[in-house]
N, C-alpha and C positions, 0 to 999 in steps of 0.2 A: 388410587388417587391420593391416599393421605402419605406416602410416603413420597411419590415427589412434592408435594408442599413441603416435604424437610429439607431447611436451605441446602445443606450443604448437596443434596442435588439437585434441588432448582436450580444451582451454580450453573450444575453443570450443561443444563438441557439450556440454559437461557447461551451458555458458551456456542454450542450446537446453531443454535437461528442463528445467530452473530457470523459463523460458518456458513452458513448458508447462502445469509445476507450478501457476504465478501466473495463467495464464489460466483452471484451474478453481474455484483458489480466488476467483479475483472472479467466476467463473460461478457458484457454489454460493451465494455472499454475495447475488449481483444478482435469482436467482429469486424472492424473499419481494417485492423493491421491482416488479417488474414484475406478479405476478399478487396486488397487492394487491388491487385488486378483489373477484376471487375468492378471498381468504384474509378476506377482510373480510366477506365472504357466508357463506362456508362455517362460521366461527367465528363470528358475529355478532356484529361489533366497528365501533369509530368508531373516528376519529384518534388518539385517546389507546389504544383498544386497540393500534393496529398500533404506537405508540410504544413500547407497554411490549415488543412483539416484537424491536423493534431495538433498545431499550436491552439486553433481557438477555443477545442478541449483545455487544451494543459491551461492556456493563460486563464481560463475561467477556472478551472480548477484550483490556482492558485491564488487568485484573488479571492475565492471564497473560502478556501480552508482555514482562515483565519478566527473568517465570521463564525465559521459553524465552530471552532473550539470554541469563541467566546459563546454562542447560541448551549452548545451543550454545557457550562458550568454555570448559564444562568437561568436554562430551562430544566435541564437534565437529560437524560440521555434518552427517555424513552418517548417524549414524543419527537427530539430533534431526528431521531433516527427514523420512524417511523414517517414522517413527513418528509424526512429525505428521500425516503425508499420509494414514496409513491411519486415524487419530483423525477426521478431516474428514470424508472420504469414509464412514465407519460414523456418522456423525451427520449426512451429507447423505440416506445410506438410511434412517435411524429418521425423517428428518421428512415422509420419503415414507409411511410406513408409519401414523404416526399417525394418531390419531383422535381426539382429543380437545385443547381450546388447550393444557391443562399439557402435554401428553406433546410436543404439538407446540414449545413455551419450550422444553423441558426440553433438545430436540435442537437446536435454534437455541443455547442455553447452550453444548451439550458443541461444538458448531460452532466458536462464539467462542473457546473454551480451547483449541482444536488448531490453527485458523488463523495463531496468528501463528509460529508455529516456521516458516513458510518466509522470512520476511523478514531476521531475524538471522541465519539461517543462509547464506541467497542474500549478504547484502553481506560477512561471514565468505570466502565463495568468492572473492569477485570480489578481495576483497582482498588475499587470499592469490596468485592465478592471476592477477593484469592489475598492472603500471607505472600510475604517473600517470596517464602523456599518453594512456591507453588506458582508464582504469578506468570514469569520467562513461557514457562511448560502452555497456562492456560493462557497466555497471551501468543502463543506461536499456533496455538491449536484454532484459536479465531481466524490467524490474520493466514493459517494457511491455506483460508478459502482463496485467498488470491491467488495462489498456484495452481490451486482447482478450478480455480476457471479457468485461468491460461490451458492447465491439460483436457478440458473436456470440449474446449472450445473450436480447436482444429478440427477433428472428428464433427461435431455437432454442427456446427457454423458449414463446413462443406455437405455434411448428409442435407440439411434442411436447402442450403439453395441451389445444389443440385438437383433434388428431388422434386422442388418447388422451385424459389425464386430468393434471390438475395431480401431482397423487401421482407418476406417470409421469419426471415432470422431474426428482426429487428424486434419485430410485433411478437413473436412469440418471448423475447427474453423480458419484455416488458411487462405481458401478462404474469407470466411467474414470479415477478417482482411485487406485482400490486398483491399476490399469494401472501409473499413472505412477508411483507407490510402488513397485513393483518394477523397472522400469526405471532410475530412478535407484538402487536398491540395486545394482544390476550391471555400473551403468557409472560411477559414482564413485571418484576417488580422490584423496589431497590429495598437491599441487604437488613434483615434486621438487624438490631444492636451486635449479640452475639459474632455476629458476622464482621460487622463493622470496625469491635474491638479486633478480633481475630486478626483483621487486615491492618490493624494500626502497628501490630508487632508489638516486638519486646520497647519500640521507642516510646509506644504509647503517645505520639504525635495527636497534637487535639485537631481534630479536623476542622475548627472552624478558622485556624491558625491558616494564611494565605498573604500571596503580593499581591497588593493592587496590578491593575494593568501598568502603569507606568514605573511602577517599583521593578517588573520584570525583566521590562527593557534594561535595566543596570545591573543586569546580572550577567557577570562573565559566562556561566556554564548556557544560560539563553542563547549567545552570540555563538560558543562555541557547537552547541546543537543546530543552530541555524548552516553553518558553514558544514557542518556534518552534512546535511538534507543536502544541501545546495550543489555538493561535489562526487557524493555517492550517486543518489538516485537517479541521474539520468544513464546510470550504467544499465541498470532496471530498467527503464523508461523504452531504451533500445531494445532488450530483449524482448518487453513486449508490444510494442510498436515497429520498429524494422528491422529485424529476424525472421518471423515467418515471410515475409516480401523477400529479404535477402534469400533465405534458403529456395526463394520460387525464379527471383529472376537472376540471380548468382551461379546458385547450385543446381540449379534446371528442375524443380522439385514441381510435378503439377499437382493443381487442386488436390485432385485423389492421394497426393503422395503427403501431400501436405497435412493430407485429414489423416492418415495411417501413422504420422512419423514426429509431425511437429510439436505433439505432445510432449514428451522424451523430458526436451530439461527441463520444464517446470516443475513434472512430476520428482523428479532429481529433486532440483531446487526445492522442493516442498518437505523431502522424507528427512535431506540433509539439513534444512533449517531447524525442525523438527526434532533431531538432533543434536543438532547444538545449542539451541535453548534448554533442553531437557539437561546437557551437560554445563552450563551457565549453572545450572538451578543445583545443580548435585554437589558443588561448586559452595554454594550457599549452606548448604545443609552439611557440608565439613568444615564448616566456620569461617568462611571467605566472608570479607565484607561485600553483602550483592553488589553496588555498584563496582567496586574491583572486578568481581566474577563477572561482570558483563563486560570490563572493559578488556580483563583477560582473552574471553571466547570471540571475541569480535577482533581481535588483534590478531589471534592465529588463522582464523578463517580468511583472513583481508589480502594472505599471501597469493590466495588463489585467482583471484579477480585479474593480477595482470597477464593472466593465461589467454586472453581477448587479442592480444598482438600478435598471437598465431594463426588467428581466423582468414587475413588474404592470402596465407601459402600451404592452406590444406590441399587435399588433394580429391576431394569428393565431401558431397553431404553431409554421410555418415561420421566425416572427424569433426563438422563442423558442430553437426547436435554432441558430439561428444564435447568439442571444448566448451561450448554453452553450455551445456549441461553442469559441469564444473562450476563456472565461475556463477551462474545464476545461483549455487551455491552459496557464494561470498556475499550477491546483491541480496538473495532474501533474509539470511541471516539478519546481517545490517536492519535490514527495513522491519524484521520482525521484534530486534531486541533492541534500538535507537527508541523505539517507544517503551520499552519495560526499562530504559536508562533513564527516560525524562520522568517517568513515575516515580524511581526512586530518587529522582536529584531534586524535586519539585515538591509540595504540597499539595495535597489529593488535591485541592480544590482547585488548583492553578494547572494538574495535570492536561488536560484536555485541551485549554488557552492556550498553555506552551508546544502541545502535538499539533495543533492550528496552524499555529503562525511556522514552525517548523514544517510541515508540510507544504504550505504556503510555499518558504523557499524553497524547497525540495522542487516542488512541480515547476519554478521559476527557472532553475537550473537544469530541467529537462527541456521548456520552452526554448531558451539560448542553446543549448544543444541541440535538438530538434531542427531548429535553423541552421545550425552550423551543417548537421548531416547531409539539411535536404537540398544548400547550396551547395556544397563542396562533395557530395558523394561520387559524381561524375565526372568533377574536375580535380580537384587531388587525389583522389584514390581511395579505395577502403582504408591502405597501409597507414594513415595519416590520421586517419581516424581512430584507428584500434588503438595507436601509438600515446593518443590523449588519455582513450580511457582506459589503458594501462595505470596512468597514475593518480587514479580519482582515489579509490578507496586505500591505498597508501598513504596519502594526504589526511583522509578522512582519520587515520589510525593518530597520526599528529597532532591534530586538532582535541582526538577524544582526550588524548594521555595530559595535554596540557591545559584543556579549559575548563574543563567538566567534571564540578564536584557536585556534593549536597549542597542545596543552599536552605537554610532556615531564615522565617524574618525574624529579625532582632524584635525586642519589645517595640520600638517608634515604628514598626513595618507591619506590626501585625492587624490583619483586616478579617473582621469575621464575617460570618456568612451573610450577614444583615446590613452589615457597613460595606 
């Protein structure tokens, strides 16, 4: 017992829940895109129904991630996360429980407004508890619960409601939520000093040193991180919202094939983000300035993403999990080191505010997309669509090279923790 009380592996077992945390939250998220099918039966909907399901996720999703960064730098990370946790998990059981489309939105809604409190609050941790040359590595190792639950979720989401019942799926990811909700209440706590200095670096940055809210909004690298979120993520968004529906009513993939196979590229997407934050971070550690090494490894990866405009002329399933598997590559990298980009351009304390409101647009730019898919999927064609998001995370590469520096406040800018 008395040696994990030595921070530097508390770090790491508090890293671990935060894993944990983010695998059910993309478990909870990924059940509606998998047994679409059967949600689209049950409730007698077309495309544009299951659209309006995932926007009223995404749009609450992104009207709250604002809140929760400003929620986690003004409460801190360990109760907003924890209250988050148990918010998800009491809206992953209400849409087991439902019976009707509204009651069913209505819990998909309160879903979206509690999800994003673990993201601001997860890069809040990391920043606080990890150095530079370590932060990429431990910030890729949290957020790759998100591809763990995409991968465990096919398999699992089919074993439980065929064995049982869709309903089944909902109320069990919820109970293990209210688990993990209490787990991290008992084993969380923020960094001692040693730790603190540690993560300030050789800048020796004073952490009570921050922008106001309104000082942020005037900040170029803000606007430019905003349009990052806003133009990448909804490449993500598709992969795990309609992908596994594509591979089922596209690629003729049933339930059972779906639980055997769908897995494929997240697990991809998870080993290779994995890897290329670790290569961001080595990067660092040969005297790279980090924010460069990130903008480096996100530049070379961003080539793969427009490998999505060959997805309407494969020729079976099996090429399509292959070229997804690739490019969710590109998406998660992005999504896992655009946060270790805002930690280093920002001041700790503004970190979480500015991953907020950036995911914020992020989800708002899956919403617009989201609609565009779930009108035009059957009337323009898939071709039209791949064709878009060919040029998102190229764009994205644009944006990063040109907007996105450190920013420091000047002495007139500077807000400490009390002001």
């Amino acid at each position: 017992m008395g040696s994990f009380l030595i921070p530097e592996r508390r770090r790491w077992f508090i890293v671990s829940i935060i894993f944990l945390a983010i695998v059910f939250n993309y478990f909870d998220r990924q059940i509606v895109s998998i047994l679409k099918p059967i949600l689209k039966k049950e409730f007698d909907l077309d495309d544009k129904g299951y659209a309006i399901i995932l926007n009223i996720f995404t749009i609450c999703y992104a009207l709250m991630y604002p809140v929760t960064g400003w929620l986690v730098d003004r409460f801190g990370a360990k109760l907003t996360m924890f209250w988050g946790i148990i918010a998800w998990s009491v809206a992953s059981i209400g849409g087991g429980i439902s019976r009707t489309f509204g009651q069913f939105t209505f819990f998909r809604g309160m879903l979206g407004m509690a999800e994003p409190t673990n993201f601001p609050a997860q890069l809040r941790v990391v920043t606080i508890w990890f150095p530079g040359k370590m932060r990429a590595t431990a910030n890729s190792l949290c957020v790759a619960g998100s591809s763990i639950g995409a991968i465990i979720a096919p398999p699992l989401v089919a074993w439980l409601a065929i064995s049982y019942n869709w309903q089944t799926v909902f109320i069990v990811a919820g109970v293990v939520g209210v688990l993990i909700a209490l787990l991290w209440i008992l084993v969380y706590r923020d960094p001692p000093e040693s730790i603190t200095m540690e993560s300030a670096g050789v800048e020796n940055i004073n952490e009570t040193q921050a922008f106001t809210w309104g000082q942020l909004w005037t900040r170029r690298s803000l606007w430019g991180i905003l349009l990052i979120r806003f133009v990448s993520d909804p490449v993500w968004y598709f992969c795990l919202f309609w992908l596994p529906g594509y591979l089922q009513e596209e690629s003729g993939l049933t339930l059972v094939q779906m639980g055997m196979f769908g897995w494929i590229p997240f697990l991809v997407a998870d080993l290779g983000a994995i890897g290329t934050s670790a290569w961001s971070d080595s990067l660092v550690r040969k005297g790279y300035d980090p924010l460069k090494a990130r903008k480096i490894m996100l530049s070379s990866v961003a080539v793969l993403a427009p490998l999505c405009v060959l997805t309407p002329y494969l020729p079976n399933a099996a090429m399509t999990i292959f070229i997804f598997s690739v490019v969710a590559i590109a998406c998660l990298s992005w999504l896992f080191t655009v946060s270790v980009v805002i930690a280093e351009s920002f001041p700790v304390k503004n970190a979480a505010s500015v991953l907020g409101i950036a995911g914020g647009f992020g989800a708002l730019g899956a919403v617009l997309f989201n609609y565009f898919v779930g009108q035009f999927m059957g009337t323009l064609g898939a071709e039209k669509i791949f064709i878009v998001m060919a040029f998102l995370h190229p764009l994205a590469v644009l944006v990063l090279w040109t907007m996105v520096k450190q920013e420091k406040p000047g002495k007139s800018e500077q807000l400490t923790v009390d002001g």
